[in-house]
N, C-alpha and C positions, 0 to 999 in steps of 0.2 A: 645649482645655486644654494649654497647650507646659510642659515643663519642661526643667531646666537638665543635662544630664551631664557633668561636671566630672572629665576624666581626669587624675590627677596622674603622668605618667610618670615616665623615670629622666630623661631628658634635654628633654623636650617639655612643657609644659601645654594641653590643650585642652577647648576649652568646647561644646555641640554645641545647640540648640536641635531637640530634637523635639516633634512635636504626638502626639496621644493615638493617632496608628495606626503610631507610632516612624518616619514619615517622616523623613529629617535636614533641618534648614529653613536651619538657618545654623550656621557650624563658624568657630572663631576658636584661632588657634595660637598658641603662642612657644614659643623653647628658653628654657632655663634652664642655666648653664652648669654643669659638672662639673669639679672641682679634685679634682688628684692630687698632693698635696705628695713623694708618695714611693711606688715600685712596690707595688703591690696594693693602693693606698688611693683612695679614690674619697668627694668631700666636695661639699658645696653651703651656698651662704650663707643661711639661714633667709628672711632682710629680701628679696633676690634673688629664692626662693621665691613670697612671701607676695604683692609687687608684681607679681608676673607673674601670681599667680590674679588679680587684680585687676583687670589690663590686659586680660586677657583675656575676661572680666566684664563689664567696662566696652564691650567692643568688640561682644560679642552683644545686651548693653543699646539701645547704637546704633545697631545696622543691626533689633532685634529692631521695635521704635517700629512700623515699617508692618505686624508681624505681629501678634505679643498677646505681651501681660508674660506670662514664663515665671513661674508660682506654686509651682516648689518647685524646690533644687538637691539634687544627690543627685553622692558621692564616687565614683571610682573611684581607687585608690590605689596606686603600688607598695610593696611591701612590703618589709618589715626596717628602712628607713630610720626614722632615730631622730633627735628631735629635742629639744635637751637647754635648756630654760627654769629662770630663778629663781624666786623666789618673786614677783617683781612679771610674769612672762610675759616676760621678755627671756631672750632665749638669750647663753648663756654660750659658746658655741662652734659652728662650723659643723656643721649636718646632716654623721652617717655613713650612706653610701648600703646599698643591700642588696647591691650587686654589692663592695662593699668588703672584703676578705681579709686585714686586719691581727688578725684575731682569734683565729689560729692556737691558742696555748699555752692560751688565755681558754678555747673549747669543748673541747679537751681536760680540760681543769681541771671542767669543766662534765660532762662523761661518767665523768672519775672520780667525783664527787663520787655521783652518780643513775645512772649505768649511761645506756646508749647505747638498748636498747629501753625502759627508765624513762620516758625522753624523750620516746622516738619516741611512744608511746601515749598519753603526757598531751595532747601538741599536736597530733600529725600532721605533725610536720615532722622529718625525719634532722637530729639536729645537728650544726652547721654553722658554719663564722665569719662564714657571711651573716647567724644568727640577730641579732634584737636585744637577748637575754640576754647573748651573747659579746658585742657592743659595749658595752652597758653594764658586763660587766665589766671589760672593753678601760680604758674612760675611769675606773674606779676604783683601776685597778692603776697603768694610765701617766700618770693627772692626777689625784691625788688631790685637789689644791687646785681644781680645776676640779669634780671631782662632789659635792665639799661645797657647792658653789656651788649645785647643782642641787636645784631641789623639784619639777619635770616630766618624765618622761620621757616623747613623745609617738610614736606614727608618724606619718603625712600625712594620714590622715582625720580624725583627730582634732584635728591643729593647726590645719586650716585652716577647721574645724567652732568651734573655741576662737576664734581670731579674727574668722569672719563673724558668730558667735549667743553668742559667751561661755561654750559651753559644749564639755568634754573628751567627746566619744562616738564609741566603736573598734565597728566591728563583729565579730561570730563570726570572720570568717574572717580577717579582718586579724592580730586577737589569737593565730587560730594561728599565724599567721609569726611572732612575738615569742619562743617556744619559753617562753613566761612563762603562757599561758593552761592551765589545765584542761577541755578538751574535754567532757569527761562532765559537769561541775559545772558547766559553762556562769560561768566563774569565773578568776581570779586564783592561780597557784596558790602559797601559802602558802612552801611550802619552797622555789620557785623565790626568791621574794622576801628569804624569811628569809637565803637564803647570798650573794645579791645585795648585803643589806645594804638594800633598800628597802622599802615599802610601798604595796596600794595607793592610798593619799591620792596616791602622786607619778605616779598611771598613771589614764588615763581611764576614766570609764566603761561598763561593756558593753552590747552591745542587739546585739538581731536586726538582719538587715539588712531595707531596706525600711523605716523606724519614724521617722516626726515625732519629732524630739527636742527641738526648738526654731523659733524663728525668728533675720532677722537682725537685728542689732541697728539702731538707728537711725540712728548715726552712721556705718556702715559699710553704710546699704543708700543713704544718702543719696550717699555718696563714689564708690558706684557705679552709682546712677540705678534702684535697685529699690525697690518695696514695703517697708517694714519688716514687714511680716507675710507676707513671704515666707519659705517652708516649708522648714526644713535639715531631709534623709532621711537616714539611714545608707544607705550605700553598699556596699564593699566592698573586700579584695585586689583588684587588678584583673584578674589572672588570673581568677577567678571572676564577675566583672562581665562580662568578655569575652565567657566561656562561656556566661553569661545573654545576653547579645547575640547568642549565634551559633546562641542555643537550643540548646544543650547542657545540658539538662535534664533528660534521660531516658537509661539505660542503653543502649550501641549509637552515640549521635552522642558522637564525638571534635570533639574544636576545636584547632586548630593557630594558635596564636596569635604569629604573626611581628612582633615589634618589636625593640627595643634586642637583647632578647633574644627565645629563641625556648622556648615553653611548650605541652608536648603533655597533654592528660589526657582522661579520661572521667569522666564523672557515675556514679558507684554509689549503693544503698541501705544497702550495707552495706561497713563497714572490714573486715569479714572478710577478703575475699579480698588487700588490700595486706597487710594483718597476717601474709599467706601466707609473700611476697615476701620471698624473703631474698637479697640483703641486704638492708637495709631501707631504699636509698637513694631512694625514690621518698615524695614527701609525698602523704601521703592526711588531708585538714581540711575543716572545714566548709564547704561551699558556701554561697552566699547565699540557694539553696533551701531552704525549711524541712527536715532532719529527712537530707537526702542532705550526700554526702561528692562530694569531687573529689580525683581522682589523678592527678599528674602528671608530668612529668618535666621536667627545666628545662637547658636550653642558654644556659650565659651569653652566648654570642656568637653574633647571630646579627645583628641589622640592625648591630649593632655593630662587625663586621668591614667592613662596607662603609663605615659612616663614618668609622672608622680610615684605611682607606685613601683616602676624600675627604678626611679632614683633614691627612692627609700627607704623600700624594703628590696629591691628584686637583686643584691649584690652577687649573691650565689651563683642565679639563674644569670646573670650578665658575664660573671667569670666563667661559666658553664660554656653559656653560650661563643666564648671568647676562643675557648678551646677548643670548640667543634668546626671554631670557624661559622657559625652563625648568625643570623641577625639575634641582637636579645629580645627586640620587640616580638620575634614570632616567636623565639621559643619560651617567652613565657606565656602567649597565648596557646600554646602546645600544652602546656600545663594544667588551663582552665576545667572543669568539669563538664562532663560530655553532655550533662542535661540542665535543666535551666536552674539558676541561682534558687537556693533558698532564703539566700541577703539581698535587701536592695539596696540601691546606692542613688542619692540625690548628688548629679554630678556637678556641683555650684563652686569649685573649688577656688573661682574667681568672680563670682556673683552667680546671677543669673542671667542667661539672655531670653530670646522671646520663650513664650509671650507674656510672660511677666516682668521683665527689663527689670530687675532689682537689684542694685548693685552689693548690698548688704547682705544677701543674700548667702550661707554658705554651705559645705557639703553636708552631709550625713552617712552612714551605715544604717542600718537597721535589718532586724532580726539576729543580730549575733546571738548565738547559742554557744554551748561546751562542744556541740559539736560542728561547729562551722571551721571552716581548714580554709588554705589558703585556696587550693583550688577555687573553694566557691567563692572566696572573695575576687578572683581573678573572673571566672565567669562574670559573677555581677559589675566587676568594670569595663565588662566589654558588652553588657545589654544594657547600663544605664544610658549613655547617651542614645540610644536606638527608643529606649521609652520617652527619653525628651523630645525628639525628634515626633512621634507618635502624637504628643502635645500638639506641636508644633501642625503638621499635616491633617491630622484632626480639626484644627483650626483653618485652613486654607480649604479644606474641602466643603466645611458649611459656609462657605460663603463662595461655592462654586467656582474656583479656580480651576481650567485647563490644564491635567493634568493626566497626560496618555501614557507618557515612558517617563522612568528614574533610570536617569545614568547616573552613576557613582565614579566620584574619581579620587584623586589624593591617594599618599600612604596608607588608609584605612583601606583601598581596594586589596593592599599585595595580599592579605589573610583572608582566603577564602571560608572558614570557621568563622570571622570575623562579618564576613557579607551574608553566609547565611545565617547567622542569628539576626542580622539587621532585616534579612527579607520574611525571617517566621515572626519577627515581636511585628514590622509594619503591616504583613499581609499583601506586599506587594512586589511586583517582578522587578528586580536589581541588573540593568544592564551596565558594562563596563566596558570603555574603549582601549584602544592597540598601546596606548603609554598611560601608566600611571600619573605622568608629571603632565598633567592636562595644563598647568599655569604656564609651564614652560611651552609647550606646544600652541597655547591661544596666544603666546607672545610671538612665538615661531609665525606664524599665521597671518600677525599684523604684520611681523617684518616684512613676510613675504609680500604682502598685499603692499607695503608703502613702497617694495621694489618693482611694482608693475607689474610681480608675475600673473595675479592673478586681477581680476578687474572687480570684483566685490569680493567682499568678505564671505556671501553665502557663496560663493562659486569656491572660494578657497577650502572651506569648512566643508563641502561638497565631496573637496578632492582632498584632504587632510585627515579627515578624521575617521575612524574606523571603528565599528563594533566586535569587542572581543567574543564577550561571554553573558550568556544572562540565569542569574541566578534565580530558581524559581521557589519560592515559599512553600514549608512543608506544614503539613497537617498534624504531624507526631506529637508537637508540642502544644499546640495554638490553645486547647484550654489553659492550659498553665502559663503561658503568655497572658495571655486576657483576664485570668486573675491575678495578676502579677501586676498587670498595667493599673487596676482599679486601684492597685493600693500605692502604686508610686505617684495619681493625681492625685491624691490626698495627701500625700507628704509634705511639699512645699507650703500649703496652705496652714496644715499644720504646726509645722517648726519655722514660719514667718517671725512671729514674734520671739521668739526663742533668738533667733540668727541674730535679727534685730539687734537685740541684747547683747549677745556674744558677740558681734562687730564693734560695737560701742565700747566694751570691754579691751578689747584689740585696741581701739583708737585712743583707749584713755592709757593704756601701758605704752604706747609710743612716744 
């Protein structure tokens, strides 16, 4: 019995073909691209979107033929990104992503209005200009003739659930990213909507994850070579999909889930203990587990400083790499210098996430020298997010979180140089499971589970998922790590007002 895990990233689409013991059988990729008309805005063309799940679709359809029809797809989604349709299902304007930060004055407006722990309690998410409350009121306030337009406002699981089956279906955990759901009410929440100015007729509707919601349609199972009584599952945030993949299910397993960005959390029973945590910038929302929460912490830059830099500078090493037949991402981390940076690098390239949430926030360099080279700038892009993270972890452990095993998943696991610098700056053992694409696998997992195969989730995660490898922390460098670390917490604090500045600067040439 194969089904479909359908990861919608920020910048990636990928389709993953597993059989009922989460083996991966066949994996089919594309990017999608990302348009930035103006600093801190981050956009995508819906139709660019929609054709790429497709293509993608279509490519596991193809090579699938010698194995068995996969009989049900199941979502894993990034979250916040908003997708703004009319009343016939055509969008009126390009997707606003989650990483996008034009919604400044929108989420303040938003925290006067409800208070800041109002918020934080309804959904489990700190408010934010990543939320998709603040973007919708973003496009009400700056495009009015544009949001009269609109009778949909969708995220990614749902739009592309609306397109394969016809039908609008958000999962729990999704809808907390929206800063629009009611956690306790399992619900819509009413005053969110009422000062919004919407209703929800114009938002999909809610379900557990793991839940047969429908099938695909026929015209569209035809155009991609499947069954029309092939099974759409609700899915998931993908963070939470990931964590279902990495078996992060139970109190004690952390999941460090390295892509675009980079998202640390633990599995709980209870919101108590984040509801502790003050300040309240860590999201703690429903998991795709029945009845458990997930806490997290969220590093916006994290694979995304390394493709920054392939897309910038790294032409050479990509045409290099193109020739070898190699990935570019690894052969410029092939490049890097074999000991630890003498630059650091404040990796804010799209603010900051925990635990400082400051959206104005942006990057730095420091220590350039006459003698700094690219290597070491390349090193220092692959140990900056690993010092964030350290922030980050740092912070969860004084306030005694369970916290026994780090499994790592995402694309940041395939660079093993990449996982041991993350296990010598953290200090701590890096385990890694049987498939990188953990999202597509916790997607796998629900499918399976909504097909009966398995009778919970932990019995599937049980029989799914597998330990690869565990990376152990080395001692060679660890003073130089830890003087390293002292001076990247004092950076931010430092160049706070500075960013300040130079974001306003940005806002004022817009």
């Amino acid at each position: 019995m194969s089904v479909i895990g359908l990861d919608l990233g920020t910048t990636v689409c990928k389709a993953s073909l597993f059989d009922e013991k989460g083996n991966p059988v066949l994996l089919e990729h594309k990017e999608y691209s990302v348009v930035s008309p103006h600093p801190g805005w981050a956009e995508q063309d819906p139709i660019e979107v929609w054709n790429t799940v497709k293509d993608v679709l279509k490519g596991i359809v193809v090579r699938a033929g010698k194995y068995s029809i996969p009989e049900a797809i199941c979502i894993s989604a990034q979250g916040e990104a908003v997708v703004f349709l009319d009343r016939n299902l055509k969008p009126v304007r390009r997707n606003i992503l989650g990483m996008d930060m034009r919604s400044l004055s929108q989420v303040e407006k938003l925290k006067e209005e409800f208070g800041e722990s109002w918020l934080y309690e309804l959904s489990g998410v700190p408010a934010h200009p990543i939320t998709t409350s603040a973007k919708i009121l973003w496009v009400k306030e700056e495009e009015l003739d544009v949001f009269r337009q609109i009778s949909y406002f969708l995220c990614y699981e749902d739009f592309i659930l609306l397109k394969l089956g016809g039908i609008a279906a958000i999962d729990y955990s999704l809808a907390c990213r929206t800063m629009m759901f009611d956690m306790g009410k399992k619900e819509w929440s009413g005053k969110v909507l009422d000062y919004l100015e919407i209703d929800s007729d114009n938002l999909a509707n809610i379900h557990p994850s793991g839940e047969i919601v429908g099938e695909m349609s026929a015209r569209i199972a035809r155009e991609i070579g499947l069954p029309s009584h092939t099974k759409l599952v609700t899915g998931g945030h993908d963070v939470t999909c990931a964590a279902l993949g990495a078996g992060s299910i139970r109190e004690g397993i952390a999941a460090d889930i390295l892509g675009t960005a980079e998202i640390f959390g633990v599995t709980l029973e209870s919101r108590k203990t984040a509801l502790d945590i003050k300040p309240s910038h860590f999201a703690c929302y429903c998991h795709v587990v029945p009845g458990r929460f997930w806490l997290m912490s969220l590093n916006q830059t994290c694979g995304l400083l390394l493709k920054w830099y392939r897309d910038t500078f790294g032409q050479k090493e990509t045409e290099e790499a193109k020739k070898r037949g190699e990935d570019s991402f690894s052969f410029i981390i092939n490049q890097a210098k074999r000991s630890p940076a003498n630059a650091v690098i404040l990796p804010h390239l799209v603010g900051s996430g925990t635990p400082w949430i400051d959206a104005e926030s942006q990057g730095a360099i420091l220590g350039l020298t006459i003698n700094t080279d690219k290597s070491d700038i390349i090193r220092a892009i692959l140990e900056a997010p690993a010092y964030e993270q350290k922030v980050n972890l740092d912070f969860f452990k004084r306030f005694s979180l369970p916290i026994k095993e780090i499994r790592a998943t995402g694309g940041g696991t395939k660079s093993k140089i990449w996982l041991q610098i993350r296990a010598d700056i953290l200090n701590e053992t890096i385990t890694t499971v049987h498939t990188n694409e953990a999202s597509c696998l916790g997607a796998a997992i629900l499918a399976q589970y909504a097909l009966g195969k398995y009778s919970s989730l932990e019995e599937a995660v049980d029989q799914m998922v597998r330990v690869k490898i565990r990376i152990f922390p080395k001692r060679t460098y660890r003073d130089d790590y830890e003087l390293r670390y002292k001076v990247f917490t004092k950076i931010y604090p430092a160049l706070k007002q500075i960013n300040h500045l130079m974001s306003a600067i940005q806002q004022a040439r817009r």
